[in-house]
N, C-alpha and C positions, 0 to 999 in steps of 0.2 A: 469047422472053418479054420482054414490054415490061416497063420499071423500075416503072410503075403496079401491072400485075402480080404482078408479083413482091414489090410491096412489101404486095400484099394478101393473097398466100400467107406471108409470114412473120407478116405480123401474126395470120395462122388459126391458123402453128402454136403463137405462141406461146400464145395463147390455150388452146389443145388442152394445151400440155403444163403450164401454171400451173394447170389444168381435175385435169390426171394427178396432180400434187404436191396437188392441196388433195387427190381420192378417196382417195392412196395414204397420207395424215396422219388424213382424216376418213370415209371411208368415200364410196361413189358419190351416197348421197343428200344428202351434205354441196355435192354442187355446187348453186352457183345461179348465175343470171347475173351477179347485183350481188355475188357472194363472188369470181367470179374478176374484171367486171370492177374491181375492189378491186386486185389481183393484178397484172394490167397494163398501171393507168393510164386504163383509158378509158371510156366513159359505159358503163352496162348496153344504152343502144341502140346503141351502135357494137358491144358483145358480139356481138346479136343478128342486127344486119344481116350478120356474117360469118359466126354458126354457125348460127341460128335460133332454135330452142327451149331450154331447157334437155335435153329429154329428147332433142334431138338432138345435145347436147354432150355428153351422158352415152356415149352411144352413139359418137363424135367418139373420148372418155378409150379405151373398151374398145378401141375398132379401133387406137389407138396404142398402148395397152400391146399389143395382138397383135403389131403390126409389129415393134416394138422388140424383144419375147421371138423370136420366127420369126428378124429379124435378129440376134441375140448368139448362139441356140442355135443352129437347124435350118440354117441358109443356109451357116455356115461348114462343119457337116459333110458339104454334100452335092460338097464337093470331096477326102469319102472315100469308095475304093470301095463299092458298095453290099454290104449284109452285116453282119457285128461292128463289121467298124471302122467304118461309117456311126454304127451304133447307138451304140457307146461312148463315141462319140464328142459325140452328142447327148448324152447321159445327162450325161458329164463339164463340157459346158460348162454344162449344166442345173446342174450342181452348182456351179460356179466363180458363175454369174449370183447363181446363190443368196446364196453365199456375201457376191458382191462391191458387188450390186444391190438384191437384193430385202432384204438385212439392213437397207440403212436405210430405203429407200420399203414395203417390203412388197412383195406380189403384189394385181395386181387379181384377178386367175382363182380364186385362193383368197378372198381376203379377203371379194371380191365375192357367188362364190360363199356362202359364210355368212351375208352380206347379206342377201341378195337368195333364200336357200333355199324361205324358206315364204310369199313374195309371187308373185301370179300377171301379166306382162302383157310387154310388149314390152321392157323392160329386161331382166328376167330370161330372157327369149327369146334377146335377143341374146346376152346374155354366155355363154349355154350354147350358142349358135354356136358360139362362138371356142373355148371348151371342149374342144367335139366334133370340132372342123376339126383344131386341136393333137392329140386324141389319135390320130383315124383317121390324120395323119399319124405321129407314133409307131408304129402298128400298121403301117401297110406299109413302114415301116421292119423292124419285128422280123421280118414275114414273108418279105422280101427275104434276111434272115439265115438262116431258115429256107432257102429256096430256094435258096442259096449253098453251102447243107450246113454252115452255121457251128453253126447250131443243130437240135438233135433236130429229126425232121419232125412229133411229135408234142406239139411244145412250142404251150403254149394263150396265143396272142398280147393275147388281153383278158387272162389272166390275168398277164400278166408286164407288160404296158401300166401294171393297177393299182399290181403292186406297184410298178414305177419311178417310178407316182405317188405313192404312200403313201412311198417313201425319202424326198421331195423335200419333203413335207408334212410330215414327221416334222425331216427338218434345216430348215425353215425355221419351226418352232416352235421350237427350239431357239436358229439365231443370234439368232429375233427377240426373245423372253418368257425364254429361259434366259440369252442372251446368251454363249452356249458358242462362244470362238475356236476348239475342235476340232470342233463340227456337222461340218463337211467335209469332215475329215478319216473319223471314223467312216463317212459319206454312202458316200464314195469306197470303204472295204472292204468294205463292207454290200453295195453293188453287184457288187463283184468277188466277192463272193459266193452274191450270186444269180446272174449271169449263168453262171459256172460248174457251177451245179447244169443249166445249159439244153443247155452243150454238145456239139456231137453227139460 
């Protein structure tokens, strides 16, 4: 990669990620070109010539908040066997992210989601991608558990998919509006407590 290059990829990202800090302060429809480039210095047409549209920067925020969640949660756990410890292990750092990340920026996946619920069009398309791609990955996680004999064979993988969704929505209402320094710790037995009712 030539220094040209490269000096055009960091200037994308950082645009991408001052684009993720305004969403995760003001919400996705908060971005615009002249707010972020406000952000990092540089004309609204230098913004555009490196990401395009707005609604293709919007779309830019989701795909980095995806990578960033996949890279903190899912990526470290899949150097645990597949099974419980895969699972628990996602779950746990789910709940540390929570805890450690998302307390001060928020979640786009959530927040967005609320946003974006009762509008129809390709923003809200996307972000129920990234959504759907996160959970289906969750779910052949839990069924890999299943399959390992960790968990009942009759254990219902959407239903326990939700609920490990619903813990995580539940503690990140918490450290964010209650501001409770235990959200994670409670997070953390709630889970050892559901998972326990699953196994075989």
């Amino acid at each position: 990669m030539d220094a040209k290059t490269q000096k055009a990829e960091l200037t994308r990202a950082a645009i991408v990620g001052a684009a993720l800090d305004l969403a995760a302060a003001e919400g996705l429809e908060s971005i615009t070109l002249q707010a972020v480039a406000d952000r990092v210095q540089l004309s609204k047409s230098g913004v555009f010539s490196r990401v395009g549209s707005r609604e293709a920067l919007q779309k830019a925020v989701i795909e980095e908040f995806g990578r960033r969640f996949i890279a903190d949660v899912f990526v470290p756990a899949m150097q645990r066997p597949k099974g419980l410890p895969r699972l628990d292990t996602i779950v746990r750092r789910w709940i540390v992210r929570t805890r450690d990340v998302e307390v001060h920026q928020g979640c786009i996946f959530t927040a967005g989601a609320f946003e974006l619920d009762d509008r129809e069009g390709e923003l809200r398309d996307h972000l129920l991608s990234e959504v759907l791609r996160w959970r289906a990955a969750l779910r052949r996680t839990v069924l890999q558990a299943v399959e390992a004999g960790h968990l009942r064979p009759d254990t219902p993988a959407d239903q326990l998919v939700g609920e490990i969704s619903a813990l995580i929505m539940g503690q990140l209402h918490d450290v964010r509006f209650l501001r409770d320094p235990h959200a994670a710790h409670r997070t953390e037995a709630s889970w050892e407590r559901l998972v326990k009712s699953y196994l075989a």
